[in-house]
N, C-alpha and C positions, 0 to 999 in steps of 0.2 A: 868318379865324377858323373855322377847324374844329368842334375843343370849342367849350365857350362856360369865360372864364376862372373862376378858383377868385372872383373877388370879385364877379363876377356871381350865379354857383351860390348864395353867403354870401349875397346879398341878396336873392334869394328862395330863400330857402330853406325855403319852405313848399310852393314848387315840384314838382313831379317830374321829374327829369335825367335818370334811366337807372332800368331795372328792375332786379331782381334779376341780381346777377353772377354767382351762381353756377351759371348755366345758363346754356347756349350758345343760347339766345331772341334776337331780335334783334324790331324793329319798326318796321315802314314805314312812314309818314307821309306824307301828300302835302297840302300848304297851298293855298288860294286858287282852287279850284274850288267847284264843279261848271262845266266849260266842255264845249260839243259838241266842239271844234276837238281837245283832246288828253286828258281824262278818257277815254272809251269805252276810246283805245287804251292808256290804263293799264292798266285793268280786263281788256283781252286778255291783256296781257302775268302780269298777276297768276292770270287763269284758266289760262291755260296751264301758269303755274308750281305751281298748287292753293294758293296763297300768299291769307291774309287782311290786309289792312293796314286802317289806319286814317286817314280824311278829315275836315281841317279843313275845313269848306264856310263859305263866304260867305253870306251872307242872300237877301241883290240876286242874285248867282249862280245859287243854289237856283231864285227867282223865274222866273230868264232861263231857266232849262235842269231845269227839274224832271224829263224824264223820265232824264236823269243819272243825277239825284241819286235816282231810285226803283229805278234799277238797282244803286245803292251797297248800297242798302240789302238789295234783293230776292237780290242775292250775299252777305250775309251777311258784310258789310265793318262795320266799326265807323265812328261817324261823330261828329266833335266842332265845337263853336262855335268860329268864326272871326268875330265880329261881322257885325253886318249891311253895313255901308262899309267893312269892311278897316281900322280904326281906328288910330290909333299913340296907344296910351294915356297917353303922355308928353308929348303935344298937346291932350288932351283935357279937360275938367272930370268928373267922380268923375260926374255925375249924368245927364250925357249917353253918359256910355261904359256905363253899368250899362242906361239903356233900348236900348242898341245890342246890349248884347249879348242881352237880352229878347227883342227884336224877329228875333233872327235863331232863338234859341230858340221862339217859337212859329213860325217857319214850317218848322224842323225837327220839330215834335210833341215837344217835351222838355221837361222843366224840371217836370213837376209829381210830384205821388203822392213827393215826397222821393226821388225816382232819382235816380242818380249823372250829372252831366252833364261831359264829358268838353271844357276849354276853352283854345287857344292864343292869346295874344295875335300880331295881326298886328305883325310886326318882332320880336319878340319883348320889344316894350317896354310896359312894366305898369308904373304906379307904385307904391311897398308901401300906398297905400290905398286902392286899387283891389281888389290883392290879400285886404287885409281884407274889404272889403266884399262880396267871392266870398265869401269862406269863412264867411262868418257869416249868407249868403242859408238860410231857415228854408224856403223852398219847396220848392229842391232842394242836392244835394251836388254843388258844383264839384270838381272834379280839375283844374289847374292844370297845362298837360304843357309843359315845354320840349323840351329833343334834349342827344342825345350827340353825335352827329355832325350840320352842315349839311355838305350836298353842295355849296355854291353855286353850281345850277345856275339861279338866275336872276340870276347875272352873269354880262354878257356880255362881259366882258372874262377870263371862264374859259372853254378849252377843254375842249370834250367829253371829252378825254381828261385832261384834269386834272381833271374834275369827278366821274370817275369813281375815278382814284387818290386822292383827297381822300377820298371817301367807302370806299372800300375797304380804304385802309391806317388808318384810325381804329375800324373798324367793331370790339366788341369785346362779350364777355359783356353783354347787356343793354341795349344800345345801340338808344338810340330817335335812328330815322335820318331826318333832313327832305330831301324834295322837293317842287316843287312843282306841281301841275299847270294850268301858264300860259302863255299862248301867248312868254313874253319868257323860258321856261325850259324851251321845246318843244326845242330844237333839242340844246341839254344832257341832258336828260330823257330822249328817243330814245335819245342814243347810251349814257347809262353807266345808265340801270335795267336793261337786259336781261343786262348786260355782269357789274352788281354782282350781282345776284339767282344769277347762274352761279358767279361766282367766292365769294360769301360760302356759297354751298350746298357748292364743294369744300372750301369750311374748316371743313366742319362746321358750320354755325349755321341753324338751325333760325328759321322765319321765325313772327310770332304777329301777332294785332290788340289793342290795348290794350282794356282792356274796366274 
């Protein structure tokens, strides 16, 4: 599953799928860090390109590898909730997944003064009252992001070079694109961000961080 289907999109549809189509923008995404082992060499790859994206961090993660995640920041990368345990909110109870995501919220420094707090469900499974219960948080403003394109470069039954035409031949006006930065999507990761970032810049498309 590349896209994600139309009756997925219908069920949350409070969601955010894709930006604006009508600009050739596109937006990076990277799930399930902060890690030493293959973040930094994102962040090389993204300095070099002068390219901003935007990172789901982990809580626990954050904790493990903080000076990472200070460098995410200090580059001037955008940075969103990924629960604090990587949570599959479809497994969850509504009151444990809401302090999970708190928790990974305060070790990021977010969520108060009513800022916009920028949140992926890990797997990308949320149930719709979970989703309520975002949106109706009086603290701060959730922004709820899914993707346009998954690269599925943390299966490892994809090759590098299929992980890369997956992502490259979908990739389209406003297209919010996921990778992840994990050592079980390191090996995919290496071979098609340098490869994509090259080939979606001759198509014209313009790289941004969701904000």
């Amino acid at each position: 599953m590349v896209r994600p289907p139309y009756l997925l999109k219908k069920l949350y549809s409070k969601a955010i799928w894709r930006m604006d189509s009508t600009q050739n923008k596109i937006y990076l995404t990277f799930d399930d860090g902060p890690i030493s082992q293959i973040t930094p060499w994102v962040l090389d790859v993204l300095k070099q390109n002068n390219i901003k994206a935007t990172f789901f961090c982990v809580g626990e993660n954050i904790i493990k590898h903080p000076e990472v995640y200070q460098r995410i920041l200090t580059e001037n990368h955008a940075v969103g909730n990924h629960t604090y345990n990587h949570l599959n909110g479809w497994n969850t109870h509504i009151n444990n997944y809401m302090d999970n995501i708190v928790m990974c919220d305060k070790i990021m420094e977010v969520g108060e003064r009513k800022q916009r707090v920028l949140f992926r469900p890990p797997y990308g499974k949320i149930k719709k009252s979970q989703i309520a219960q975002l949106l109706k948080n009086k603290t701060c403003s959730y922004s709820i992001i899914m993707w346009d394109v998954l690269s599925g470069d943390y299966d490892r039954k994809t090759s590098p070079e299929k992980c890369l035409s997956k992502a490259i031949n979908n990739v389209r006006n406003g297209s919010i694109i996921v990778f992840h930065d994990s050592i079980k999507s390191q090996k995919n990761l290496e071979y098609a961000l340098p490869r994509f970032i090259e080939q979606a810049k001759a198509k014209g498309f313009e790289f941004e961080k969701l904000i």
